[in-house]
Backbone as XML, in Angstrom:
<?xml version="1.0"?>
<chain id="A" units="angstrom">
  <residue number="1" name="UNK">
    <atom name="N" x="98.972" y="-115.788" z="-125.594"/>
    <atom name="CA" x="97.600" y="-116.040" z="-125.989"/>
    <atom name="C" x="96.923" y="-116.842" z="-124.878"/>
  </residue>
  <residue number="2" name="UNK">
    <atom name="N" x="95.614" y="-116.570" z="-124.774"/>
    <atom name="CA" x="94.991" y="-117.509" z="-123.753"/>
    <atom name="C" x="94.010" y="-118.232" z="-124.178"/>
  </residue>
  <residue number="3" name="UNK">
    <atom name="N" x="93.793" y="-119.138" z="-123.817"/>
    <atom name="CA" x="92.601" y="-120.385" z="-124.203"/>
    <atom name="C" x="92.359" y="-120.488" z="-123.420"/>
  </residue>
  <residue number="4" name="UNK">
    <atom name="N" x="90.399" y="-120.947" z="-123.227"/>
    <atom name="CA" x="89.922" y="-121.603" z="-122.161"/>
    <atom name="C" x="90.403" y="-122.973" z="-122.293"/>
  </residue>
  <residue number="5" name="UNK">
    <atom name="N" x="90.354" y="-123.887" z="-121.265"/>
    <atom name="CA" x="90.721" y="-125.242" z="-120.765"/>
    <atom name="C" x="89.566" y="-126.009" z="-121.938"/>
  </residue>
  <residue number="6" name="UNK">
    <atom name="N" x="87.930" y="-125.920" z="-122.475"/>
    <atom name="CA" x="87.328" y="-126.514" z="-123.015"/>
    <atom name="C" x="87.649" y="-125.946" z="-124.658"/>
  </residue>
  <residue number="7" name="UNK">
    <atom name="N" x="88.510" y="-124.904" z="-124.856"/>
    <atom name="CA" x="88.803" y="-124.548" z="-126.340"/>
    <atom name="C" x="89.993" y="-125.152" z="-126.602"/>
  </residue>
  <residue number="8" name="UNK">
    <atom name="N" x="90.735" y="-125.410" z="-125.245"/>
    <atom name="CA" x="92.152" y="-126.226" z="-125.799"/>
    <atom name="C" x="92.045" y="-127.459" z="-125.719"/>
  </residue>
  <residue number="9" name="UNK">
    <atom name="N" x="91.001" y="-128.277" z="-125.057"/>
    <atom name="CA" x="90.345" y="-129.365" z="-125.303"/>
    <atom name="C" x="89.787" y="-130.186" z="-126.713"/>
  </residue>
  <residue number="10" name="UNK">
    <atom name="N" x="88.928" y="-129.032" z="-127.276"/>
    <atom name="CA" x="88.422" y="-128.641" z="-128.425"/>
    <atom name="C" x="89.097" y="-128.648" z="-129.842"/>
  </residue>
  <residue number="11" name="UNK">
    <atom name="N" x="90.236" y="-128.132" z="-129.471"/>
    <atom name="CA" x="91.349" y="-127.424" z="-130.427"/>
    <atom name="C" x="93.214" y="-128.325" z="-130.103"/>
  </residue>
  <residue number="12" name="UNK">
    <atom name="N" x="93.397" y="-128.805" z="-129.543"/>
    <atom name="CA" x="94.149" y="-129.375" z="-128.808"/>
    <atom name="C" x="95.591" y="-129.313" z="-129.861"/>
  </residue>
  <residue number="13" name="UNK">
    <atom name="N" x="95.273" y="-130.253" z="-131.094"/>
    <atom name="CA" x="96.234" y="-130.169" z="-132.019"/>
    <atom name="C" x="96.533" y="-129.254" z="-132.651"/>
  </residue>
  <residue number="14" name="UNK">
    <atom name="N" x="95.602" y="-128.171" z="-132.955"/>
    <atom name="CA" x="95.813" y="-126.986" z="-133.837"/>
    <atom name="C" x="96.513" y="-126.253" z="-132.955"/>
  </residue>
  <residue number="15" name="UNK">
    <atom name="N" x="96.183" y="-125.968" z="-131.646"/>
    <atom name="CA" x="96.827" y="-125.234" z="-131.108"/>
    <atom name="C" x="98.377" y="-125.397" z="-130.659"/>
  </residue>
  <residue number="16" name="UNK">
    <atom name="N" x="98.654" y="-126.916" z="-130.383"/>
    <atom name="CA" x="99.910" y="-127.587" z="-130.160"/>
    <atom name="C" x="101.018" y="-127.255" z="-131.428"/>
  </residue>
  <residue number="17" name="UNK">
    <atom name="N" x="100.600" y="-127.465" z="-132.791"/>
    <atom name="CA" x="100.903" y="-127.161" z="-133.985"/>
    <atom name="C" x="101.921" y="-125.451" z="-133.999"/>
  </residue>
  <residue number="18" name="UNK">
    <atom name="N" x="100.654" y="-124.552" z="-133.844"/>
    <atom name="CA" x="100.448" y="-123.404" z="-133.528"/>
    <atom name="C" x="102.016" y="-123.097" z="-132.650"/>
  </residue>
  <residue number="19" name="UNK">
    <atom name="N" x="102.175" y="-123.553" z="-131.391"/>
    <atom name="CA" x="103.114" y="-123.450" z="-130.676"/>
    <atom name="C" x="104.516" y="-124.146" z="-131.147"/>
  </residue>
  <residue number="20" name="UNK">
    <atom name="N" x="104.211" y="-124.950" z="-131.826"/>
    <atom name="CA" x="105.585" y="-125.745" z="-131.757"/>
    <atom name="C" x="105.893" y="-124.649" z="-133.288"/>
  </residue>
  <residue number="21" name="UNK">
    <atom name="N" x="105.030" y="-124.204" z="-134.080"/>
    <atom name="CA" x="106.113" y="-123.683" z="-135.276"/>
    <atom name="C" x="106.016" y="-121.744" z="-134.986"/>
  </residue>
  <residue number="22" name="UNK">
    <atom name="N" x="105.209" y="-121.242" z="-134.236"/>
    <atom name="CA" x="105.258" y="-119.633" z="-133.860"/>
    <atom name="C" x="106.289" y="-119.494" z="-132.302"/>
  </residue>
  <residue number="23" name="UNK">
    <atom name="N" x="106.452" y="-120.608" z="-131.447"/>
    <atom name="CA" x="107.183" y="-120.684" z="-130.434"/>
    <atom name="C" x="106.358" y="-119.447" z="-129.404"/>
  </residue>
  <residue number="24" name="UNK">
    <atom name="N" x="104.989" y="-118.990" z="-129.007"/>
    <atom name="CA" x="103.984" y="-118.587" z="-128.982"/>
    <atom name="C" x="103.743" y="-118.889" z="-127.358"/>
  </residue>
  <residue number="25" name="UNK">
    <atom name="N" x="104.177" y="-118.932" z="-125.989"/>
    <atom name="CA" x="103.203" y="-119.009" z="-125.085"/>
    <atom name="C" x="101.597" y="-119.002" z="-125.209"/>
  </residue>
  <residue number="26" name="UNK">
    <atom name="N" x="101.146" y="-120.165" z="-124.623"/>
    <atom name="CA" x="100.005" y="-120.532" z="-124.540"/>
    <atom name="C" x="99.194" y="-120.840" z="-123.276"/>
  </residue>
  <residue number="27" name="UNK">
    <atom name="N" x="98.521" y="-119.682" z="-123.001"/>
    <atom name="CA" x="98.109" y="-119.997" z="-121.331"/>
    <atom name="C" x="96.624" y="-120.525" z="-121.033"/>
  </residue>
  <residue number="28" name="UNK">
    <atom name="N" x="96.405" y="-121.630" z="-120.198"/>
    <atom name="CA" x="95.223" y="-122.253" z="-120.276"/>
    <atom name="C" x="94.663" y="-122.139" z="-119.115"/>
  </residue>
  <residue number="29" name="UNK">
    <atom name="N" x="93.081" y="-121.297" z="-119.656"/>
    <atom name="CA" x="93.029" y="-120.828" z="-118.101"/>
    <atom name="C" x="91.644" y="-121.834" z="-117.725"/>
  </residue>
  <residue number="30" name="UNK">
    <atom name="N" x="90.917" y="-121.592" z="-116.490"/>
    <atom name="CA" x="89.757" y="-122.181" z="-116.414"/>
    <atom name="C" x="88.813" y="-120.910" z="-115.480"/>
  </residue>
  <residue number="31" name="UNK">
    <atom name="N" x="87.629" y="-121.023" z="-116.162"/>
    <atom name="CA" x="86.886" y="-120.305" z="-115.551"/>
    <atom name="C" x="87.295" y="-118.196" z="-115.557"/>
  </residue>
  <residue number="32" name="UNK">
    <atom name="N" x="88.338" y="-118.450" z="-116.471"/>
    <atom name="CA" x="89.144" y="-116.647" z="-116.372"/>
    <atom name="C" x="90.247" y="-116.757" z="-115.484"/>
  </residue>
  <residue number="33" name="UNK">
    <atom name="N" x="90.638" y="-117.770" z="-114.770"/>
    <atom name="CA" x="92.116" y="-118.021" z="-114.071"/>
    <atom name="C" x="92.992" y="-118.860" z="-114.608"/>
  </residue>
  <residue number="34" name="UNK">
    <atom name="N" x="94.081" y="-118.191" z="-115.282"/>
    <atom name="CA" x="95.314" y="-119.257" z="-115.301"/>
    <atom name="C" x="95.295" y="-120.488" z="-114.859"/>
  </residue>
  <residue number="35" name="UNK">
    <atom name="N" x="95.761" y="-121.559" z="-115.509"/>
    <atom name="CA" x="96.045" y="-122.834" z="-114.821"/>
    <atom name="C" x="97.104" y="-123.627" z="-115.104"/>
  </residue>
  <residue number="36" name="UNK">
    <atom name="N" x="97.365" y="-123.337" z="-116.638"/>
    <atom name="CA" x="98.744" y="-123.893" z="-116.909"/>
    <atom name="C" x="98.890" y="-123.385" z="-118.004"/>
  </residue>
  <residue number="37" name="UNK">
    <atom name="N" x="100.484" y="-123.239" z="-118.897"/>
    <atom name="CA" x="101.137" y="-123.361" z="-119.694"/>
    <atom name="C" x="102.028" y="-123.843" z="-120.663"/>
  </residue>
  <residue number="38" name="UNK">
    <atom name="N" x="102.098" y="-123.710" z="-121.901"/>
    <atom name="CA" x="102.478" y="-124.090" z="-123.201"/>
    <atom name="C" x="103.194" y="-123.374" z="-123.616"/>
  </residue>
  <residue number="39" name="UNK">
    <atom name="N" x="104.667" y="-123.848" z="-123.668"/>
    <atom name="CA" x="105.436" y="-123.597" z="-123.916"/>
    <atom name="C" x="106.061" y="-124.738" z="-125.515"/>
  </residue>
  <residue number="40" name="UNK">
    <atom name="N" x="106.487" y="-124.177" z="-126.283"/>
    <atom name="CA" x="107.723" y="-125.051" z="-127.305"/>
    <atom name="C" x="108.808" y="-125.449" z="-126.485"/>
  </residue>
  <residue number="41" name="UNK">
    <atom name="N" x="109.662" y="-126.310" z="-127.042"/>
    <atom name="CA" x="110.928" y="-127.101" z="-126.640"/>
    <atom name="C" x="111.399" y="-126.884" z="-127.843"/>
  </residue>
  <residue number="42" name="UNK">
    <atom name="N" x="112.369" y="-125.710" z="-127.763"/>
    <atom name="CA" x="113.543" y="-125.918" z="-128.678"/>
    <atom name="C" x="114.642" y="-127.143" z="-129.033"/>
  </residue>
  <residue number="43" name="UNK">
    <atom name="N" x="115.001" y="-127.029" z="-130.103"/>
    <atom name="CA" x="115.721" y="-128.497" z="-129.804"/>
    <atom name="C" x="117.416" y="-128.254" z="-129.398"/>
  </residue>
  <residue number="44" name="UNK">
    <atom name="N" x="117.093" y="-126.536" z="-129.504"/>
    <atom name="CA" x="118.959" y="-125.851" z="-129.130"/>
    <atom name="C" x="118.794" y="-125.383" z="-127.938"/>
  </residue>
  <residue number="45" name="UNK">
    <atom name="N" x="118.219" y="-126.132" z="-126.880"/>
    <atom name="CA" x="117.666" y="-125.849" z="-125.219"/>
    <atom name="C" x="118.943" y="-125.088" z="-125.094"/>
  </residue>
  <residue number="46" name="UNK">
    <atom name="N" x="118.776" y="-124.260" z="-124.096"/>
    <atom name="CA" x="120.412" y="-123.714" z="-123.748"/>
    <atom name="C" x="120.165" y="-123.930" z="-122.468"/>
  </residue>
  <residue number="47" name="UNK">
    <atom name="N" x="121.226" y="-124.886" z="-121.623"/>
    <atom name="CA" x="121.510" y="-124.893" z="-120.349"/>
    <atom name="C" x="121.438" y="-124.000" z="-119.502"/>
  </residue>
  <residue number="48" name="UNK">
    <atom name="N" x="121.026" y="-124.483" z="-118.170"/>
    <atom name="CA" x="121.634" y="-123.367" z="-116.954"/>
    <atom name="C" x="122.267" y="-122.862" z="-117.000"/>
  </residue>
  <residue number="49" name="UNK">
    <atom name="N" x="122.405" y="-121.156" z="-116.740"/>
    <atom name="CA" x="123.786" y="-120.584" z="-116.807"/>
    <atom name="C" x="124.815" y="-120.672" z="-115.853"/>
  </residue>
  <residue number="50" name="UNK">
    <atom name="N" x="124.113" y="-121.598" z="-115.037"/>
    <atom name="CA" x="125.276" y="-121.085" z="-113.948"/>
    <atom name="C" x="126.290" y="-122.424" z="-114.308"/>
  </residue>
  <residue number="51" name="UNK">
    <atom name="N" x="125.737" y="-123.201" z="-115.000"/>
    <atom name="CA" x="126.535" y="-124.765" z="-114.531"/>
    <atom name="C" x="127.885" y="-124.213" z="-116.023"/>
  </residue>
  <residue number="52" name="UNK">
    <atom name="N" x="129.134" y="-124.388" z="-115.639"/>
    <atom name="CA" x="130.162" y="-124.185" z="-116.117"/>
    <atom name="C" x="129.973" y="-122.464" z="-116.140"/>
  </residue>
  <residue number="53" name="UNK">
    <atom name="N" x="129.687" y="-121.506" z="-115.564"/>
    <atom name="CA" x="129.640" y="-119.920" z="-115.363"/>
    <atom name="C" x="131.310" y="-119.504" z="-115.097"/>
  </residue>
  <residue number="54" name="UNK">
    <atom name="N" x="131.866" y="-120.750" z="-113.978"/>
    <atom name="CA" x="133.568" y="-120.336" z="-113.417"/>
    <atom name="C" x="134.220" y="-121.425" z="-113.992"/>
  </residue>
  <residue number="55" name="UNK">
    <atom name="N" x="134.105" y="-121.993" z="-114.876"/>
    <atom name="CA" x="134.840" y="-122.585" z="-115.556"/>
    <atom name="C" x="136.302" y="-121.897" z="-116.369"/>
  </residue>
  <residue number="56" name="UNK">
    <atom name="N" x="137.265" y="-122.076" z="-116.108"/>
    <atom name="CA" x="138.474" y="-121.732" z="-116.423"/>
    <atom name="C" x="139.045" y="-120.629" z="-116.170"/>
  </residue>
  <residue number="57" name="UNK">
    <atom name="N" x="138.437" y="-120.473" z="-114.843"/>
    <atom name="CA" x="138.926" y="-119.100" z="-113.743"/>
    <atom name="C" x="139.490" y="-119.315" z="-112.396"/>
  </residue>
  <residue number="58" name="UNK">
    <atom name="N" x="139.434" y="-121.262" z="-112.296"/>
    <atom name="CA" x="140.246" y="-121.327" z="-111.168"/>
    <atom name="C" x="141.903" y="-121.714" z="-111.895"/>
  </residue>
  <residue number="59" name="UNK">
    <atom name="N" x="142.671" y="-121.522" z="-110.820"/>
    <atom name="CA" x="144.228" y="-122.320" z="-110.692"/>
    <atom name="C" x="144.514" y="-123.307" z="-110.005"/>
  </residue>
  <residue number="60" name="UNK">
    <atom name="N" x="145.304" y="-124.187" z="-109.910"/>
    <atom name="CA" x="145.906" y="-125.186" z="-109.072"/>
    <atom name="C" x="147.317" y="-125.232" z="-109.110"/>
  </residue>
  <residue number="61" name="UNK">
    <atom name="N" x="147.741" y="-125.331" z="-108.380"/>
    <atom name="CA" x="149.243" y="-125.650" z="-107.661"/>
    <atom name="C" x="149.791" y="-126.358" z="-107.181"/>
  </residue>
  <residue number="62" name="UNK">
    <atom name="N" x="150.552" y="-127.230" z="-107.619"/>
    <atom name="CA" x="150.934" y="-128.324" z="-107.159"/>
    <atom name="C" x="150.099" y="-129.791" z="-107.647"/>
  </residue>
  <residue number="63" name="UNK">
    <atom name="N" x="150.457" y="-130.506" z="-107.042"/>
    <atom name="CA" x="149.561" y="-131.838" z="-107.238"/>
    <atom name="C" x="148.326" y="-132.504" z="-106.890"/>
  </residue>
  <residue number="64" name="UNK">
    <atom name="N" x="147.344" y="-132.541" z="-106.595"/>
    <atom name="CA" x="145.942" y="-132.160" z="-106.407"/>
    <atom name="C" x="146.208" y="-133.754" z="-105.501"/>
  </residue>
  <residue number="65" name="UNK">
    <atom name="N" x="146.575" y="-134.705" z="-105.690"/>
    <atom name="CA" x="146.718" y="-135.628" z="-104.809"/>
    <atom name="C" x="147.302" y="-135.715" z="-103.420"/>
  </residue>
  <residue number="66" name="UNK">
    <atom name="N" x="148.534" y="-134.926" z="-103.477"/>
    <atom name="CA" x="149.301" y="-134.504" z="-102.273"/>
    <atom name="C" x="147.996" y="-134.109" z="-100.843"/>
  </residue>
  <residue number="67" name="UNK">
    <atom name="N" x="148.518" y="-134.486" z="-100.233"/>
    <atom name="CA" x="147.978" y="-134.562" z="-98.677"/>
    <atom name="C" x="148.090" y="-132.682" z="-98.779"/>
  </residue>
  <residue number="68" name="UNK">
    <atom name="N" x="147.270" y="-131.632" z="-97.963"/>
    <atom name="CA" x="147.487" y="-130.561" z="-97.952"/>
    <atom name="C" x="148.303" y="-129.985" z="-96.830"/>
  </residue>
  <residue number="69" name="UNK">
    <atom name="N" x="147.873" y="-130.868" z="-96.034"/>
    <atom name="CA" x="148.674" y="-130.648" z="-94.467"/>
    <atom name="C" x="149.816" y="-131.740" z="-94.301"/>
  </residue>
  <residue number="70" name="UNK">
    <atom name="N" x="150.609" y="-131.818" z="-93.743"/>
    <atom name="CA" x="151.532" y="-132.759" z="-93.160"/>
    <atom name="C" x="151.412" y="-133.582" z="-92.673"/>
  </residue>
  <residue number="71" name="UNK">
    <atom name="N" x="151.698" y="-135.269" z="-92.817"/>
    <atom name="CA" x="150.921" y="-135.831" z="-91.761"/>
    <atom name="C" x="150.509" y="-135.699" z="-90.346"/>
  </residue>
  <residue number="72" name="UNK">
    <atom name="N" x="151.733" y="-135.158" z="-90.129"/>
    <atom name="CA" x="152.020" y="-135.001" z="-88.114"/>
    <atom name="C" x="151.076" y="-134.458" z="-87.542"/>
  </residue>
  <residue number="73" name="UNK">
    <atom name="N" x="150.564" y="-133.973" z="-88.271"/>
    <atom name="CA" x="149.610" y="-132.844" z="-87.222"/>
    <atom name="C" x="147.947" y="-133.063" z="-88.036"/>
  </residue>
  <residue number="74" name="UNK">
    <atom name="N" x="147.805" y="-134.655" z="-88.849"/>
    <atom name="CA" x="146.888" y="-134.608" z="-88.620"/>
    <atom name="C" x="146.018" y="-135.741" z="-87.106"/>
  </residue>
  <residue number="75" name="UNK">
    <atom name="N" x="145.301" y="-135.467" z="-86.697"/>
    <atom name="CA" x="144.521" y="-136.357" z="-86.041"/>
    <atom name="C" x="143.381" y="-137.385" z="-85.949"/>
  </residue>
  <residue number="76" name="UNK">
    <atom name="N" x="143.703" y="-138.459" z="-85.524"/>
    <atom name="CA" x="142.952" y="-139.851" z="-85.949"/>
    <atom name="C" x="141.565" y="-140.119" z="-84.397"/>
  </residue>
  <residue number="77" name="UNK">
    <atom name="N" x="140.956" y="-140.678" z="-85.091"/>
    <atom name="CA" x="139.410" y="-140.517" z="-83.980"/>
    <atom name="C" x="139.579" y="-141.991" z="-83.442"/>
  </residue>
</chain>
């Protein structure tokens, strides 16, 4: 839906209302151009997908503390 910037001015709560219980994009334009948007906030946001995406697809081996290389051959500055 679109509103001018002086009808959502106008209307501010009804329309806020409006969004938070139809979950409804609300675009506020000025002059016939877009300017911003209204969106709801669910309260069951669902995270980024990517953050935990490879979660329990790597392996490890061995002891995660262990040095990987040998000392001998590492080199000091």
């Amino acid at each position: 839906m679109d509103v001018s910037a002086a009808e959502f001015r106008k209307n501010f709560f009804q329309i806020l209302g409006q969004v938070e219980q139809t979950h409804e994009v609300v675009v506020i334009t000025k002059r016939g151009k877009p300017v911003a948007r209204l969106v709801s906030v669910d309260k069951g946001e669902k995270k980024d997908p990517l953050i935990g995406a490879l979660a329990g697809l790597g392996r490890t081996k061995g002891d995660l503390t262990e040095p990987v290389v040998d000392a001998a051959v590492w080199e000091l500055d």
